[in-house]
C-alpha positions, 0 to 999 in steps of 0.5 A: 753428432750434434752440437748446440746451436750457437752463432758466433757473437750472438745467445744460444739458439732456443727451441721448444723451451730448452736449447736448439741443436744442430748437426749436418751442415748447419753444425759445420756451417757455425763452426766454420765461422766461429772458427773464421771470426776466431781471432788466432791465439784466442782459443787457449787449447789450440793457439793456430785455431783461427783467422780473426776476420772482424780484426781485419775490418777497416784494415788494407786487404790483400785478396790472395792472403785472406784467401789463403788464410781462410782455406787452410782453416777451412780445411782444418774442419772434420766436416770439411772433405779433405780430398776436396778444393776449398774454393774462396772468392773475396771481392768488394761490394758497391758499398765498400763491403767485403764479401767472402764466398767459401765453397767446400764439400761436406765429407758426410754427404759429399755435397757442395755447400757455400758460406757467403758473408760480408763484413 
């Protein structure tokens, strides 16, 4: 299966005058953060769908909720294997950043892949 590419907040990706399309662990790769920047409730069809981290920008965070919030959404992928650990890793950077590491096994392949992001 294949989607369009797209990243959240950002146009359409273009490639070869029409749309570019993803699949594989690049298309799981931008659901995961489209769903992870989703802020819950948004999603008319599917009122759980999401976690709204960009909401948390200059709030207080507590490591252990943000970790539990971003691994149940994780987990909820199709493209995420459910019988694998979804391992997340929130620290701060020197510049008062937050940064988020994700690991997750592709359920196709069977592959450990990471998503790292700071906001």
């Amino acid at each position: 299966m294949s989607s369009v590419g797209h990243f959240y907040g950002g146009d359409l990706l273009l490639a070869d005058g029409g749309l570019a399309v993803v699949s594989g662990s690049e298309e799981i790769r931008q659901r995961l953060l489209r769903r992870l920047l989703t802020n819950v409730g948004d999603y008319l069809w599917q009122l759980d769908y999401g976690v709204g981290l960009q909401g948390m920008i200059g709030n207080v965070i507590v490591p252990s909720t943000m970790q539990a919030e971003i691994r149940v959404q994780v987990q909820k992928d199709a493209g995420v294997d459910p019988y694998s650990p979804v391992e997340v890793e929130i620290s701060s950077g020197s510049d008062g950043m937050c940064l988020c590491k994700i690991s997750y096994v592709d359920a196709e392949t069977g592959q450990q892949q990471t998503l790292d992001f700071s906001s």
